[in-house]
FIZA-690966 format. One record per residue (C-alpha): residue number from 1; x, y negated, z negated. Coordinates in steps of 0.02 Angstrom, whole numbers. Layout:
<rotors>
ROTOR     k     east    north       up
ROTOR   NUM        X        Y        Z
...
</rotors>
This chain:
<rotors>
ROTOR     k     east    north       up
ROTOR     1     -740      141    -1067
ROTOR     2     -560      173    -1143
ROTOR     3     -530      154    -1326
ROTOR     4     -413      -19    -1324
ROTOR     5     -290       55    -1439
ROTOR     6     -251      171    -1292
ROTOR     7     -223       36    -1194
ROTOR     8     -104      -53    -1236
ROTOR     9       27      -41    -1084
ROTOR    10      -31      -42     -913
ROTOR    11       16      -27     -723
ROTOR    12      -41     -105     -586
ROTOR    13       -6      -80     -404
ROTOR    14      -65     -247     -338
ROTOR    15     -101     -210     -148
ROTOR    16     -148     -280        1
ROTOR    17     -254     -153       41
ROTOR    18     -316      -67     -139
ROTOR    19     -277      -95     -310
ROTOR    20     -225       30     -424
ROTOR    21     -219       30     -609
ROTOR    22     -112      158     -742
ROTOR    23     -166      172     -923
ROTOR    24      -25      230    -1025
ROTOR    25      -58      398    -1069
ROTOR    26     -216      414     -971
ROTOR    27     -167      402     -793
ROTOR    28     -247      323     -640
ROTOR    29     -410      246     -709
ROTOR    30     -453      116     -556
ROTOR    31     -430      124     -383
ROTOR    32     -533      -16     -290
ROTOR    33     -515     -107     -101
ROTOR    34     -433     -281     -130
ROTOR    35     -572     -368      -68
ROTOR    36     -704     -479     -181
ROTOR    37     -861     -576     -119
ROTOR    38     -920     -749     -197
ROTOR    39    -1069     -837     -173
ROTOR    40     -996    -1007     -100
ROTOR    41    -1136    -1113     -158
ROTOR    42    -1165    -1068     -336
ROTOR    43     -957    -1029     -347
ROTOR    44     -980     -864     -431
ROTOR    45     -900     -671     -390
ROTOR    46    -1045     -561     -318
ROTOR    47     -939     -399     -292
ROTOR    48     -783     -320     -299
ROTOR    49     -669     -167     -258
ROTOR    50     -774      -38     -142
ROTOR    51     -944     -133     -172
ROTOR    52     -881     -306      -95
ROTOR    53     -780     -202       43
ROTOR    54     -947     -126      107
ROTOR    55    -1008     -330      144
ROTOR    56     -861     -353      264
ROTOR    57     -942     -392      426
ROTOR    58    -1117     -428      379
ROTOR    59    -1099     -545      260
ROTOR    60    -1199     -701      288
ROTOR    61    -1143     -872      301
ROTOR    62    -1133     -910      121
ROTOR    63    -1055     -765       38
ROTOR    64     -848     -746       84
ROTOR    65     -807     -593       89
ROTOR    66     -627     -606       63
ROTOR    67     -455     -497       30
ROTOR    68     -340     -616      -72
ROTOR    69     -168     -520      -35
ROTOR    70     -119     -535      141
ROTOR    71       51     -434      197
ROTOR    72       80     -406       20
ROTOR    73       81     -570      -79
ROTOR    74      -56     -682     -157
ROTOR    75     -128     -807      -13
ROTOR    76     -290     -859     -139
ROTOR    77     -229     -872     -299
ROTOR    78     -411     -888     -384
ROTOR    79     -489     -760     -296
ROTOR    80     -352     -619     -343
ROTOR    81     -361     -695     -516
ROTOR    82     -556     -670     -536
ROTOR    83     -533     -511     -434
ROTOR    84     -399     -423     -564
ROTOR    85     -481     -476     -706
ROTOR    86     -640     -379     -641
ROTOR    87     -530     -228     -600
ROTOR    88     -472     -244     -777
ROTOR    89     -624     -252     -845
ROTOR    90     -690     -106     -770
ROTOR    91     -516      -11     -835
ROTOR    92     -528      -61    -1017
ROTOR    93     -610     -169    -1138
ROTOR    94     -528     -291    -1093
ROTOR    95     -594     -412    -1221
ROTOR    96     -521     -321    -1342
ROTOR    97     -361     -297    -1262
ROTOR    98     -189     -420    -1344
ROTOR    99      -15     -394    -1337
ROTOR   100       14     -270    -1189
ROTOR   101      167     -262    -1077
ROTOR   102      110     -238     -901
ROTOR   103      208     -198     -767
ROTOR   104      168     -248     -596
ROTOR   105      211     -177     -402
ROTOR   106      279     -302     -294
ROTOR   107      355     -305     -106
ROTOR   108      550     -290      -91
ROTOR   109      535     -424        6
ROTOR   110      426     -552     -109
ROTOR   111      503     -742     -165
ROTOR   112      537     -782     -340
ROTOR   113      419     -913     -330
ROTOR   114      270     -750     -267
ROTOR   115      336     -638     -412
ROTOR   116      299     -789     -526
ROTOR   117      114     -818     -440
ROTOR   118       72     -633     -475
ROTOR   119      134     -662     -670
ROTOR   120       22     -790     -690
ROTOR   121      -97     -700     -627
ROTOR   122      -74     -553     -757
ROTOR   123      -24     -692     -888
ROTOR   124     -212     -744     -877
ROTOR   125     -279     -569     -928
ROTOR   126     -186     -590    -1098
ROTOR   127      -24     -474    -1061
ROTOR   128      136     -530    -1174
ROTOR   129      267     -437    -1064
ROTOR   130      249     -427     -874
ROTOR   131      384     -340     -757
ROTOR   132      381     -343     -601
ROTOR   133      439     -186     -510
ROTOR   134      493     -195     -326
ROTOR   135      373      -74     -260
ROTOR   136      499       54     -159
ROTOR   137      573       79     -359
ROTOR   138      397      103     -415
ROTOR   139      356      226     -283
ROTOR   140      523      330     -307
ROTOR   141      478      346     -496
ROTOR   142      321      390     -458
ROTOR   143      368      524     -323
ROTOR   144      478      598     -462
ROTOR   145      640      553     -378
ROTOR   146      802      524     -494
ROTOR   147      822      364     -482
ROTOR   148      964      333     -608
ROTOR   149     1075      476     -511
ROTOR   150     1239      433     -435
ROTOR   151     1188      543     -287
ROTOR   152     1068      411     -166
ROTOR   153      896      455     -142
ROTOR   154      793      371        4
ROTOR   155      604      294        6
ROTOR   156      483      222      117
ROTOR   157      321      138       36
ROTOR   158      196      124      196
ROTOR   159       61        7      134
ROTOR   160      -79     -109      175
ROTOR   161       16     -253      191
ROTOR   162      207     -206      194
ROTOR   163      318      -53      234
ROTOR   164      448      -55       88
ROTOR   165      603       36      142
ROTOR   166      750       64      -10
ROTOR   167      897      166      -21
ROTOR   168      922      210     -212
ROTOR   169     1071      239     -334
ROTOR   170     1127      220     -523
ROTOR   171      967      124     -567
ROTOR   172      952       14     -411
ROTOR   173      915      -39     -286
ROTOR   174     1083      -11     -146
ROTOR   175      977      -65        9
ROTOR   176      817     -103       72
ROTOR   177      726     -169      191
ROTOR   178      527     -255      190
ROTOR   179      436     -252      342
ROTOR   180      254     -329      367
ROTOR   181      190     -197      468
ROTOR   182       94      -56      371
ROTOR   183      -95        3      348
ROTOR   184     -168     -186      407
ROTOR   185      -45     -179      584
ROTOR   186     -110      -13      604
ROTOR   187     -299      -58      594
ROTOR   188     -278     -207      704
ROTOR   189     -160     -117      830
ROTOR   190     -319       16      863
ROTOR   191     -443     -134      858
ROTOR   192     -334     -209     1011
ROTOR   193     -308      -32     1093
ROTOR   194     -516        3     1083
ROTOR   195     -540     -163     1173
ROTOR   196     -428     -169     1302
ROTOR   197     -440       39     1349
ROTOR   198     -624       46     1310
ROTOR   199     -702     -111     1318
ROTOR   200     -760      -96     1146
ROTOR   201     -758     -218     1004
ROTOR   202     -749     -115      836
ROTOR   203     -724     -215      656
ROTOR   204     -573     -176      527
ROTOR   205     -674      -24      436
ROTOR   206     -720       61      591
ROTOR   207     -543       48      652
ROTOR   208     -481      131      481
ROTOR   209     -601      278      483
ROTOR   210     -529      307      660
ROTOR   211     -334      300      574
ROTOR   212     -383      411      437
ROTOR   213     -485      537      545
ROTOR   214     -389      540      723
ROTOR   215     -232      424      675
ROTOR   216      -78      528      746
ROTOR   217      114      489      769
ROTOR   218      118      620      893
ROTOR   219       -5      761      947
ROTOR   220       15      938      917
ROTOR   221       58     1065     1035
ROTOR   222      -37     1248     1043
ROTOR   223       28     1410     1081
ROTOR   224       47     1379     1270
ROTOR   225      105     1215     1246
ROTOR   226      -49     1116     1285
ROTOR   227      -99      953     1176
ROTOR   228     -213      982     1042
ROTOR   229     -346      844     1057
ROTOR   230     -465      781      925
ROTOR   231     -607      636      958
ROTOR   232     -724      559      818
ROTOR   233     -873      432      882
ROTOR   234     -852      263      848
ROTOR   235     -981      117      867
ROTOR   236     -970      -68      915
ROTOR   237    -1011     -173     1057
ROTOR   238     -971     -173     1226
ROTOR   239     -880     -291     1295
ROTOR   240     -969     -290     1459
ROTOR   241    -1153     -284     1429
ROTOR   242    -1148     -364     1242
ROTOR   243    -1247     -209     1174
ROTOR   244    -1201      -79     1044
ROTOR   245    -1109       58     1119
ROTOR   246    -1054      235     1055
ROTOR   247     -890      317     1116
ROTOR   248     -793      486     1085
ROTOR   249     -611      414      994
ROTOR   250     -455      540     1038
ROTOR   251     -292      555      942
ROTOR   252     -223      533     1107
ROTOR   253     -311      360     1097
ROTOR   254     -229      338      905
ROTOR   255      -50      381      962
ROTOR   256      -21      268     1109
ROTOR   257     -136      137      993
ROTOR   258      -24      161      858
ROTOR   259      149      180      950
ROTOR   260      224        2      925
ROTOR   261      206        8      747
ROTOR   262      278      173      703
ROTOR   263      427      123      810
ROTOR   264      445      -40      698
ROTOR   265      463       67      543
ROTOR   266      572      196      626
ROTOR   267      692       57      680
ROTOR   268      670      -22      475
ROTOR   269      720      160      432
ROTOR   270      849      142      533
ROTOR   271      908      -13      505
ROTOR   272      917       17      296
ROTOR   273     1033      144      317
ROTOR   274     1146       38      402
ROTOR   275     1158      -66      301
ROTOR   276     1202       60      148
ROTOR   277     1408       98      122
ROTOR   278     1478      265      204
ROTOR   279     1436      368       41
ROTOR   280     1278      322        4
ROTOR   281     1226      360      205
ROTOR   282     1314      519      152
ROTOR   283     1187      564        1
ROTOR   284     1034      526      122
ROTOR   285     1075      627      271
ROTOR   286     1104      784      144
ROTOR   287      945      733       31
ROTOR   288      861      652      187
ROTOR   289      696      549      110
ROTOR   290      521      546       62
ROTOR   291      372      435      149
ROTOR   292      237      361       15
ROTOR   293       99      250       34
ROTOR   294      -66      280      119
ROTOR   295        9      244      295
ROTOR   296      120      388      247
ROTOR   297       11      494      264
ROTOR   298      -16      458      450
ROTOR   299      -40      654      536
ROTOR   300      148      692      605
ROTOR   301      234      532      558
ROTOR   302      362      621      454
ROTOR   303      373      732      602
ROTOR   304      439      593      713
ROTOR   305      533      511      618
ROTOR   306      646      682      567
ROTOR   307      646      678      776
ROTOR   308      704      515      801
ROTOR   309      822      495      647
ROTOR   310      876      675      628
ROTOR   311      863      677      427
ROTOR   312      723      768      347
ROTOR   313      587      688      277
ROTOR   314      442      744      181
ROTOR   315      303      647      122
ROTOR   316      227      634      -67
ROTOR   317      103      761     -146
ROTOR   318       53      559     -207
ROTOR   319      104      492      -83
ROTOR   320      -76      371     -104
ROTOR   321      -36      354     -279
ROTOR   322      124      321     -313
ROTOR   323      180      159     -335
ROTOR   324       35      148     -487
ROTOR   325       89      310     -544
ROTOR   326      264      245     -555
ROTOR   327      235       72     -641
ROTOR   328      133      170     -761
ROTOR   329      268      319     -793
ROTOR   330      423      174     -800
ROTOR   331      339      113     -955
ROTOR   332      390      274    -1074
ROTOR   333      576      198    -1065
ROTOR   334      551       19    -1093
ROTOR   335      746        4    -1103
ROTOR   336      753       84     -920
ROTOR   337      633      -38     -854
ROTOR   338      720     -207     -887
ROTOR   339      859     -131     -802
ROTOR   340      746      -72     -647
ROTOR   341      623     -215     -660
ROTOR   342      622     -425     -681
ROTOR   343      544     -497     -854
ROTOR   344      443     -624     -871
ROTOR   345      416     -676    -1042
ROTOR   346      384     -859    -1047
ROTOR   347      248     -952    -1146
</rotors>
């Protein structure tokens, strides 16, 4: 348990998919699933973070097992209130926690009236100052990108919920671009692929171990030119005979599985920069960009999308980590972040 004078200031990368938290001075100290389980007749929380995420799919009737955040904003208010305060809890004494400024990782994309449901949210767990920080910002700060440069950098946030595209310069944001197809499209595109190539119905977590282990943009080549094929097993039920069924998963399977969405986000890629003025577009294709998120860390994404946009592209040593790394790190200029960020400070 941290010592509460030590935390004071805090970050949060509210996602879809996980939820990340940044001590001042301490780093990362929580990184849980977004997903929390209740018991629906006595109304109370049974589990959250990794412990509730292991109940998805064989929960019974009267425990929900639920994720709050859907494509990047709050759809159940209570449950992502009862779920942060339980991440927050685990982070810090949390009792003993007043007066901290928190800063919070948002969508580019999210409504002033879904910025204010996620303050009230942090409001609740005692917090005096909350900014909210478009998440592309957070990730390039994060990333270690100079954001306050008048030469553009360029950013892609791949997430659960959202892939947040932003063109940076002089402190902002110059353009951008949200999409709502990230980590979730991806699991749901191989759940699709898996039934209709394979007859096979796998659930959300088996269709993520396949994207982590297999998941490809494109398949490498060897030395004479010939694809390089990996397979995993993966278990569910067969469509045909309604019994459990084991099969051997390719990358090949992953890529064509996984094809529609990467071209999404190559066309928002695509589509940001046009919409940036002549010098900016200048800046990127000599500085070309940088992929974050966990979706960004999809095997030979960056590769394809150097191929199909020509600029070069690497992807984060943090790439996992950054936007919670970069509300965190955003809070040693506090004067810098109420330029970068929108304050909330009402009663």
């Amino acid at each position: 348990m941290l010592n509460f004078l030590a935390a004071k200031d805090m970050g949060i990368d509210l996602g879809t998919a996980n939820t990340l938290i940044y001590i001042k001075d301490s780093g990362i100290v929580l990184n849980e699933p977004s997903v929390i389980a209740m018991d629906n007749k006595r109304n109370v929380t049974l589990a959250v973070g990794a412990e509730a995420k292991q109940m998805i799919g064989k929960a019974p009737s009267n425990i929900s097992v639920v994720r709050p955040l859907q494509d990047g904003v709050i759809s159940d208010f209570d449950r992502t209130a009862d779920m942060l305060k339980a991440f927050i809890e685990k982070a810090v004494a949390a009792n003993k926690v007043k007066n901290f400024r928190i800063v919070v990782g948002v969508p580019s994309g999210v409504t002033e009236v879904e910025k204010r449901a996620v303050e009230q949210v942090v409001k609740q767990m005692g917090a005096t100052e909350v900014y909210i920080l478009e998440e592309p910002m957070a990730a390039a700060i994060g990333v270690g990108l100079d954001v306050d440069s008048s030469t553009a950098c360029m950013i892609a946030d791949i997430g659960g919920g959202t892939t947040d595209i932003a063109i940076i310069a002089l402190g902002g944001i110059v353009a951008s671009s949200s999409i709502r197809y990230a980590g979730d499209k991806f699991n749901e595109a191989i759940i699709q692929y898996i039934r209709k190539r394979h007859s096979l119905l796998i659930g959300e977590r088996t269709a993520e171990f396949l994207k982590i282990n297999v998941g490809t943009a494109s398949i490498d080549l060897d030395q004479h030119g010939d694809e390089i094929i990996e397979s995993v097993k993966a278990s569910g039920r067969d469509l045909l005979n309604g019994l459990p069924k084991t099969l051997d998963i390719t990358n090949r399977d992953m890529m064509i599985a996984l094809q529609e969405s990467v071209d999404v986000i190559v066309d928002g890629i695509k589509a940001t920069i046009e919409k940036a003025p002549p010098e900016i577009a200048a800046d990127i294709a000599d500085r070309g960009m940088v992929l974050s998120g966990g979706g960004g860390r999809i095997k030979n994404l960056d590769r394809l999308i150097e191929k199909r946009t020509g600029m070069s592209v690497t992807v984060a040593d943090n790439a996992f980590e950054a936007v919670a790394t970069g509300t965190g790190m955003s809070l040693n200029d506090i004067e810098k972040l109420k330029i970068y960020a929108s304050t909330v400070n009402r009663r």
